[in-house]
C-alpha positions as CSV (number, residue, x, y, z in Angstrom):
1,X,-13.8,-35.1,-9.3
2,X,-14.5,-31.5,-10.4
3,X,-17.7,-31.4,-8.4
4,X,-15.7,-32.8,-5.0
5,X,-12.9,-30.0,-5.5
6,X,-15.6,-27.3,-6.0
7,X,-17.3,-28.2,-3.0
8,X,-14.3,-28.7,-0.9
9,X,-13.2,-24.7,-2.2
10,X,-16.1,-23.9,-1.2
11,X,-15.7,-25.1,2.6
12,X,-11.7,-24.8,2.7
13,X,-11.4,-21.9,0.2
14,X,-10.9,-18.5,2.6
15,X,-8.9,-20.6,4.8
16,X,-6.5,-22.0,2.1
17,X,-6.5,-18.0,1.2
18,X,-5.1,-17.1,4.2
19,X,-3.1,-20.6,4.8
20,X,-0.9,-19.7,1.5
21,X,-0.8,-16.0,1.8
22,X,0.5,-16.1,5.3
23,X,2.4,-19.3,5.1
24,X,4.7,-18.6,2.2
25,X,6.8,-15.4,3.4
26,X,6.3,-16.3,7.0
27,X,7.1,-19.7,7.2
28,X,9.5,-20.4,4.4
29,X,11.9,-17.5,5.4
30,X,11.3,-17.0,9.1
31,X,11.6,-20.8,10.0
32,X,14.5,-21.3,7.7
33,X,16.7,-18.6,9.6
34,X,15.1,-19.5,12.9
35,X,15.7,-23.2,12.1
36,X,19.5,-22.6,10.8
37,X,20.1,-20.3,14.0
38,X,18.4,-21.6,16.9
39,X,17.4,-25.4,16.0
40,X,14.1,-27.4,16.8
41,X,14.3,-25.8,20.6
42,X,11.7,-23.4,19.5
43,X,9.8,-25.5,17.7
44,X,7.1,-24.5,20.0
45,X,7.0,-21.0,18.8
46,X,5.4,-22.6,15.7
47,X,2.4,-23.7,17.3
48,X,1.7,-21.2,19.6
49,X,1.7,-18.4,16.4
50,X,-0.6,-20.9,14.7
51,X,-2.9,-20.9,17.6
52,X,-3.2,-17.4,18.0
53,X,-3.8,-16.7,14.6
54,X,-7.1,-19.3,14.5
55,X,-8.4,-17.5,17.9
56,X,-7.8,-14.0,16.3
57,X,-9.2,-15.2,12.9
58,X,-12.4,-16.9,15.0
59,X,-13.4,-13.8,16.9
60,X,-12.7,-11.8,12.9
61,X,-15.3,-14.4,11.8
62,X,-17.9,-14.4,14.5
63,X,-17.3,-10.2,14.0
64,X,-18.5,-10.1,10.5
65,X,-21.2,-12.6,10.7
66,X,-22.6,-11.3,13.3
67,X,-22.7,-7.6,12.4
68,X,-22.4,-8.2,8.4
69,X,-19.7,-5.1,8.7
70,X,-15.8,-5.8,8.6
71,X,-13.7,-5.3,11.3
72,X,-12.0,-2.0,10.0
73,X,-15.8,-1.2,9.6
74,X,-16.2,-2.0,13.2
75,X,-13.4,0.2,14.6
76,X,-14.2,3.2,12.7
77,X,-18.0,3.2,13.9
78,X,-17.4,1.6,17.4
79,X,-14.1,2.6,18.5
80,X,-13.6,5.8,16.3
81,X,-11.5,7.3,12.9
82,X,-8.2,7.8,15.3
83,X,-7.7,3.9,15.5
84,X,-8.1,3.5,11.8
85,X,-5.7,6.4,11.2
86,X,-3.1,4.6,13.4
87,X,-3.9,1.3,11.9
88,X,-3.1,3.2,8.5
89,X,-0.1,4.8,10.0
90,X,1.2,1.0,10.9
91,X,0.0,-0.6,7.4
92,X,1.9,1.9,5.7
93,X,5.5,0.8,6.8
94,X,4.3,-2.7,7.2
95,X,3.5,-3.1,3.4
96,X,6.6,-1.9,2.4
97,X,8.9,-4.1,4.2
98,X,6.7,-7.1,3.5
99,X,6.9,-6.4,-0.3
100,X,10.1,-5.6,-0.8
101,X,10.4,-9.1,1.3
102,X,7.9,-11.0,-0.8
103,X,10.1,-9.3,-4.5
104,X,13.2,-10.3,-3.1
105,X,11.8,-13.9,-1.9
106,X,10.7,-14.5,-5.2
107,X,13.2,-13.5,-7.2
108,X,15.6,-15.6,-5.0
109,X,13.5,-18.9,-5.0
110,X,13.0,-18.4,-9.0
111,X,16.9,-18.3,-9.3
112,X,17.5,-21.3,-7.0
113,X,16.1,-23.4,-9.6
114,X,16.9,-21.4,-13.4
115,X,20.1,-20.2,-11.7
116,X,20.3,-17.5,-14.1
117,X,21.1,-14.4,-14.4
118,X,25.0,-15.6,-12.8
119,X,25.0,-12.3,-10.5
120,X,22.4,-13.6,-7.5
121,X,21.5,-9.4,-6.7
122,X,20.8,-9.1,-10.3
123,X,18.7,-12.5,-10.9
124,X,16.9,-11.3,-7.1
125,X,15.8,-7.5,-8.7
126,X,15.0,-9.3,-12.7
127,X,13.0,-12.1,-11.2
128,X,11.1,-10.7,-8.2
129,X,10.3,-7.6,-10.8
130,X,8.7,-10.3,-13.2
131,X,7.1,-12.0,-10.4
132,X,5.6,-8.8,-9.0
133,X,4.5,-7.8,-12.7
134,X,2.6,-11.5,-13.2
135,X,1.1,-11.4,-9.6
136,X,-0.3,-7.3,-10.4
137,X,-1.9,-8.7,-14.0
138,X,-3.5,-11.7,-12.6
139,X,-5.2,-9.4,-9.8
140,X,-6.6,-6.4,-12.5
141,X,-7.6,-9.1,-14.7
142,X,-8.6,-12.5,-13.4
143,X,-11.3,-13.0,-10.9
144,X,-11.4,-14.0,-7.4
145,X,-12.7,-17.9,-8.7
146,X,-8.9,-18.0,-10.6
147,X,-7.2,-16.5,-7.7
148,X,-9.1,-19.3,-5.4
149,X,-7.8,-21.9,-7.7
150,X,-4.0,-20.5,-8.2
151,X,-4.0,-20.4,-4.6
152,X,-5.2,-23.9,-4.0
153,X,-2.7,-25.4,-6.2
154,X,-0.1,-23.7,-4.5
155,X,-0.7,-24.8,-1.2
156,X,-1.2,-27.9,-2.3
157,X,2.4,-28.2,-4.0
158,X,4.2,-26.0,-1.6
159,X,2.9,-28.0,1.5
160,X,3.5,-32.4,-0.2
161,X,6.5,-30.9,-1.1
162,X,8.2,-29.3,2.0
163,X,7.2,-31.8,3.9
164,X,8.2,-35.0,2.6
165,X,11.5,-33.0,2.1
166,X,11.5,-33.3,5.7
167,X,10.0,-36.7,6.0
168,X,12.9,-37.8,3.7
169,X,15.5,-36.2,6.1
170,X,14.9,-38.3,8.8
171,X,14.0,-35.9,12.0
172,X,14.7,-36.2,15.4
173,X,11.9,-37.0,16.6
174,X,13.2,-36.6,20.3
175,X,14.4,-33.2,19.6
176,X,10.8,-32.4,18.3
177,X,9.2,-34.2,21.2
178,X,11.3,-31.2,23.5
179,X,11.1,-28.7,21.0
180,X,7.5,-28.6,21.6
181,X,7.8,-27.9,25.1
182,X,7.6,-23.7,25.9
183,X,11.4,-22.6,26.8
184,X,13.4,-19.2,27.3
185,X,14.5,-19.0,23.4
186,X,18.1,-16.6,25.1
187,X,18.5,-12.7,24.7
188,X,19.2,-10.4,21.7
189,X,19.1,-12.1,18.8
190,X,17.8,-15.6,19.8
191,X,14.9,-13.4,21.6
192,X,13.8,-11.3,18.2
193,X,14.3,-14.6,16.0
194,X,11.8,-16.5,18.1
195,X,9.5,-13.5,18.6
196,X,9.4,-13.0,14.4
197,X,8.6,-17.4,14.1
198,X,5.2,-16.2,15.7
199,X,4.1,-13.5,13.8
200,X,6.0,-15.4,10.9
201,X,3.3,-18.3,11.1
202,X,0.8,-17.9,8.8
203,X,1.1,-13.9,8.4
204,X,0.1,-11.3,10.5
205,X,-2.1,-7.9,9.2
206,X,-3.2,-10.2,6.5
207,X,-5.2,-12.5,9.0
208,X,-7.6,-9.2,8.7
209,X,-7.8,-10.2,5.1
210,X,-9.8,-13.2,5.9
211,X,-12.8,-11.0,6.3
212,X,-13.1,-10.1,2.6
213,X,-12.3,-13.5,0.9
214,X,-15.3,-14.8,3.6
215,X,-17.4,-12.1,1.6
216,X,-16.4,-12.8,-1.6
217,X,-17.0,-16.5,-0.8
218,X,-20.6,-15.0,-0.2
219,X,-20.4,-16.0,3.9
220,X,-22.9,-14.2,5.5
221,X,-24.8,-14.8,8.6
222,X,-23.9,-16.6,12.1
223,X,-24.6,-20.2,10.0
224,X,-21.4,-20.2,8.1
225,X,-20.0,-19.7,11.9
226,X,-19.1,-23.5,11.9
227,X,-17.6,-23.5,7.6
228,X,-15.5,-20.8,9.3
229,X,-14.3,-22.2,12.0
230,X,-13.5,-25.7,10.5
231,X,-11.8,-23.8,7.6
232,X,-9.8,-22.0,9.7
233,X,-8.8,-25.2,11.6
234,X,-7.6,-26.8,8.7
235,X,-5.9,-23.9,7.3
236,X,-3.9,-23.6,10.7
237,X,-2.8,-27.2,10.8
238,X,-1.7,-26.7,7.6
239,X,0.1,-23.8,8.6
240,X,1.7,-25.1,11.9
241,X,2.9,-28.4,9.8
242,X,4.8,-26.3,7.4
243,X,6.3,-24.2,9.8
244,X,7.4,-27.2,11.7
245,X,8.9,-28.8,8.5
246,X,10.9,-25.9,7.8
247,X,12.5,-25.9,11.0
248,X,13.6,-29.8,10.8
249,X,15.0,-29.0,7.7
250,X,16.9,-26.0,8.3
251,X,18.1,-27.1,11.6
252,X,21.8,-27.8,11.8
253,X,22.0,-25.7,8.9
254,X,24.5,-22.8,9.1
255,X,22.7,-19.6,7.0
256,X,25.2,-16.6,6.1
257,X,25.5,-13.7,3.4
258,X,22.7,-12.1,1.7
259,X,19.9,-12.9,-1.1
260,X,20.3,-16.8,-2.1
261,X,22.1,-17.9,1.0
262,X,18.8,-19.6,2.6
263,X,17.6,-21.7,-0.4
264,X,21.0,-22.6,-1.8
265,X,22.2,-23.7,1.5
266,X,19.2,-25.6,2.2
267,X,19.2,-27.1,-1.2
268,X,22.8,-28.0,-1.4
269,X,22.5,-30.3,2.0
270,X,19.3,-31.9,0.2
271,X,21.2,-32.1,-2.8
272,X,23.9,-34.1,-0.8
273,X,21.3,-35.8,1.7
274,X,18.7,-36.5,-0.8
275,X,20.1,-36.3,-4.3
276,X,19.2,-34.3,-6.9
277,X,15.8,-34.8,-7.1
278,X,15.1,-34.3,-3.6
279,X,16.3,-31.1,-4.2
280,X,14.6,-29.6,-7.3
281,X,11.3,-31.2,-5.2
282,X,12.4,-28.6,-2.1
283,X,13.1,-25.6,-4.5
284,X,10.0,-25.9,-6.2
285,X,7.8,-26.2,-3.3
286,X,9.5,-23.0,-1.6
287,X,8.9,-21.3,-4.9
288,X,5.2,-22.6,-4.9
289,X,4.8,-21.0,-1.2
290,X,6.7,-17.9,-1.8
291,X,4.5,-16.9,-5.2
292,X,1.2,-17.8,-4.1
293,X,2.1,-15.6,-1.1
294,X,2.9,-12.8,-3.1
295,X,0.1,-13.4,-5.5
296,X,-2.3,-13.2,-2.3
297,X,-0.8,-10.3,-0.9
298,X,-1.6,-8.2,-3.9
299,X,-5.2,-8.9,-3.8
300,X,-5.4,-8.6,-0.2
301,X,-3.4,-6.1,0.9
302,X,-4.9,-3.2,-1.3
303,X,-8.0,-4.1,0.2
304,X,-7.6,-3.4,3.6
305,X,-5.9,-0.3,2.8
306,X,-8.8,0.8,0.7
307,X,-11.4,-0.2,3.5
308,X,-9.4,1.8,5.8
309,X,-9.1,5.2,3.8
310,X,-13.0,4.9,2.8
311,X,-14.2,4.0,6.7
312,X,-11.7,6.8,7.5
313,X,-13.4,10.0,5.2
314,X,-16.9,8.5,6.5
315,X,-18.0,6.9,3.0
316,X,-20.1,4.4,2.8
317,X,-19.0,0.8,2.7
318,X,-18.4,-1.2,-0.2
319,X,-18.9,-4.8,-1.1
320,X,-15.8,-6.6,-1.3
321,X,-16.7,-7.7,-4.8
322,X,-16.5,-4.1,-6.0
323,X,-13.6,-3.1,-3.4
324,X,-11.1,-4.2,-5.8
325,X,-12.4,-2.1,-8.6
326,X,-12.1,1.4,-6.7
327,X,-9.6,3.3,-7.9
328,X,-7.7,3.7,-4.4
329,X,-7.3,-0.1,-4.7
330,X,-5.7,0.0,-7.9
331,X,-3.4,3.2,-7.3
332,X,-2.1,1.0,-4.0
333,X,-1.2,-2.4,-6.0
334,X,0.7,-0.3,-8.3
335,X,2.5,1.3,-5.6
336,X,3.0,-1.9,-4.0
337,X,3.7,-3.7,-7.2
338,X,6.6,-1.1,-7.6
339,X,7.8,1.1,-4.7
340,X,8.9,-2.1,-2.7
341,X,11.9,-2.7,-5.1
342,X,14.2,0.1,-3.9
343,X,14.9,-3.0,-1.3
344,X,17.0,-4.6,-3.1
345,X,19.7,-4.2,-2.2
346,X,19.3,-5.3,1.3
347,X,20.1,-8.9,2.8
348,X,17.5,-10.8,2.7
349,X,17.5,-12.4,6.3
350,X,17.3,-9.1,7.5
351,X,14.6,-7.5,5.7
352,X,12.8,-11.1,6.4
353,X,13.1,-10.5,10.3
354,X,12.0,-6.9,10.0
355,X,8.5,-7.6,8.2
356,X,7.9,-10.8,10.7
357,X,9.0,-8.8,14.2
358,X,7.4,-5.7,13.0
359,X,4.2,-7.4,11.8
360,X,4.3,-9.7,15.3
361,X,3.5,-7.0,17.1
362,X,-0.5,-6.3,15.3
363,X,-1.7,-9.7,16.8
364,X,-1.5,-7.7,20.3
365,X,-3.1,-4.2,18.8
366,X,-6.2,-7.3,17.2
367,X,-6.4,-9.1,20.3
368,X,-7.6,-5.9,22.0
369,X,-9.9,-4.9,19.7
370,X,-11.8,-8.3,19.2
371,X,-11.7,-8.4,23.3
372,X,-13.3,-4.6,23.5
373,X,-15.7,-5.7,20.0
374,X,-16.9,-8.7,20.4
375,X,-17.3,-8.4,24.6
376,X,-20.0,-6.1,23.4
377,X,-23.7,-8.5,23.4
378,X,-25.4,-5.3,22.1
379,X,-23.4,-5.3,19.0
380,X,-22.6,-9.4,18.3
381,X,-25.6,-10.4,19.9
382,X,-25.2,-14.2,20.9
383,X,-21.6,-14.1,19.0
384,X,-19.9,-12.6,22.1
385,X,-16.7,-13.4,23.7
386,X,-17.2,-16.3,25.7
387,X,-15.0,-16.9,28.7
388,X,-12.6,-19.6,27.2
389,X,-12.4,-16.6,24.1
390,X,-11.6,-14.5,26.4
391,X,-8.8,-16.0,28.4
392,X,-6.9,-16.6,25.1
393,X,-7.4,-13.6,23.8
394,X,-5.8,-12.2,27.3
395,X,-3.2,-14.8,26.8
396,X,-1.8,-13.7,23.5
397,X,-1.4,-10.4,25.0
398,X,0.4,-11.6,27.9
399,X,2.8,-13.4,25.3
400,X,3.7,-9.6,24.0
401,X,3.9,-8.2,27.1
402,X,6.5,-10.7,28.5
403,X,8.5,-10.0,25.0
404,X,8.1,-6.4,25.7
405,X,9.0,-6.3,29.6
406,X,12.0,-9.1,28.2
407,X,13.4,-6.4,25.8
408,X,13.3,-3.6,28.1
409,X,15.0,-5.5,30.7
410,X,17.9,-6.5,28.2
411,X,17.8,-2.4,27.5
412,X,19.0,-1.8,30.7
């Protein structure tokens, strides 16, 4: 049995990375407020953000096999330093609204089910503080085969138990069957809820994050093309079934206040739909999807920023097995360990929608790059952009530029 889980790590493994990393803040959070505010009508939004994310994470893959250079790598040579200062200039302000969301997520899921400290804004700060703490150790001192496993296990627990939560409810399946056809979500808020369930779906700037587990998984060369691809099919199914999950069960659900109002409201109609037990099984499987997300965030996160700075003075590159020993890496997990807490006090649903919009809006800014990248036959060789590639690349950025031309219209 030992033998058949190593093997399947070593197939599934980067995808599962980026399944639980993305899945956990985006899914959990994003879906629960979009499901308790605009119902299974956009259940659609699921699946299209899930599709994106495997053509964006595809063209990553064929990228760094092809060229055996990451894709920050890639930009700085190919495209110049100026994008990789304005990718810096976005990841800045990006990490620090998805921490402080991940700190706040955790300590708010580890209170749903301890329920103590009494004061939910001081159990949010003592328990996403721990959490954060835990998650920075395990990345200075474990190594990337512990992470892989932690992560596994979470997925694993987060993803039985969330959906036969939903199972258990009973959905609508005719809702779902409409839900899944593309619809006008409304304007203003209904607009920037459905918009942040896209870039929600299995996580945004960390789908760049793929690149470096595939290293450390030691995938190199155009033949792991195929491992990638069916890894990143799996992890997206897994992904997309979450998401859709967690909109059937927050759907009728009515989500107000700050800090615990999304998981106690969501477990209290378990509680009364499902019992007791059905409830403690929802808790601990949105606690299972929020930590592993953290956990992966702090030992992605500080590697794409470190990537970034060193491709950006012109050094030479580093293997991502030493990446995380650098001492820029380690300065920026302690600053994201930390500086994220003077969030706190902030509502949760708002700080949630913040880091999903805001980080919706990379996939565009990637979809470019992997057109202008990979279109390039001198560079990717026989990995090129084929025309199918192509046409969804261009479709993702259509989806933004409707959003955009949407907003602007509303603006006027």
């Amino acid at each position: 049995m030992r033998v058949q889980s190593s093997k399947l790590l070593q197939v599934l493994g980067p995808g599962l990375l980026v399944a639980a990393t993305g899945v956990g803040a985006g899914d959990l959070a994003t879906a629960g407020f979009a499901g308790s505010k605009l119902g299974l009508i956009v259940l659609w939004a699921v699946i299209v953000g899930a599709a994106m994310k495997f053509v964006l994470n595809e063209g990553l893959a064929r990228w760094q096999l092809a060229t055996d250079t990451t894709l920050l790598e890639g930009v700085s040579r190919h495209i110049g330093r100026w994008a990789i200062l304005v990718f810096l200039i976005y990841l800045l302000p990006f990490t620090f609204v998805v921490g402080g969301a991940l700190i706040a997520a955790t300590g708010v899921a580890t209170h749903a089910i301890v329920g103590w400290p009494a004061d939910p804004e001081t159990a949010t700060l003592l328990w996403g503080g721990i959490g954060s703490a835990v998650a920075t150790l395990l990345v200075l001192l474990g190594s990337f085969t512990l992470f892989e496993r932690i992560m596994a296990a979470g997925i694993v627990v987060m993803f039985v138990a969330v959906c036969l939560t939903a199972l258990l409810l009973g959905p609508d399946w005719g809702a779902m069957a409409q839900g899944v056809v593309p619809s006008h979500p409304g304007d203003g808020e209904s607009l920037d809820w459905t918009v942040a369930l896209v870039g929600g779906v299995g996580g945004t700037v960390t789908v760049l994050c793929y690149g470096y587990w595939m290293r450390q998984a030691g995938r190199t060369g155009t033949g792991f093309l195929s491992t990638c691809r069916i890894d990143l099919l799996v992890a997206y199914s897994f992904t997309a079934l979450f998401g859709i999950a967690m909109l059937v069960i927050a759907s009728g659900i009515e989500i107000q206040g700050r800090g615990t109002g999304l998981l106690v409201a969501l477990s209290k109609q378990l509680h009364a739909a499902l019992g007791p037990v059905g409830a403690m099984i929802f808790l601990v499987g949105a606690w299972a999807a929020i930590v592993s997300s953290l956990l992966g965030v702090w030992q992605s996160i500080p590697l794409l920023f470190a990537d970034a700075t060193r491709s950006l003075w012109g050094l030479p590159p580093v293997p991502a097995e030493r990446l995380g020993t650098t001492p820029i890496y380690r300065v920026f997990l302690l600053l994201l360990a930390t500086v994220p807490m003077l969030q706190a006090g902030l509502g949760f649903a708002s700080v949630q929608k913040a880091y999903a919009v805001l980080g919706a809006f990379f996939l565009p800014m990637l979809a470019i790059v992997l057109l202008i990248l990979n279109g390039r036959r001198a560079l990717v060789g026989a990995q090129n952009n084929r025309p199918w590639t192509v046409v969804l690349l261009l479709c993702v950025l259509a989806f933004f530029a409707w959003v955009a031309m949407e907003k602007v219209g509303m603006s006027w």
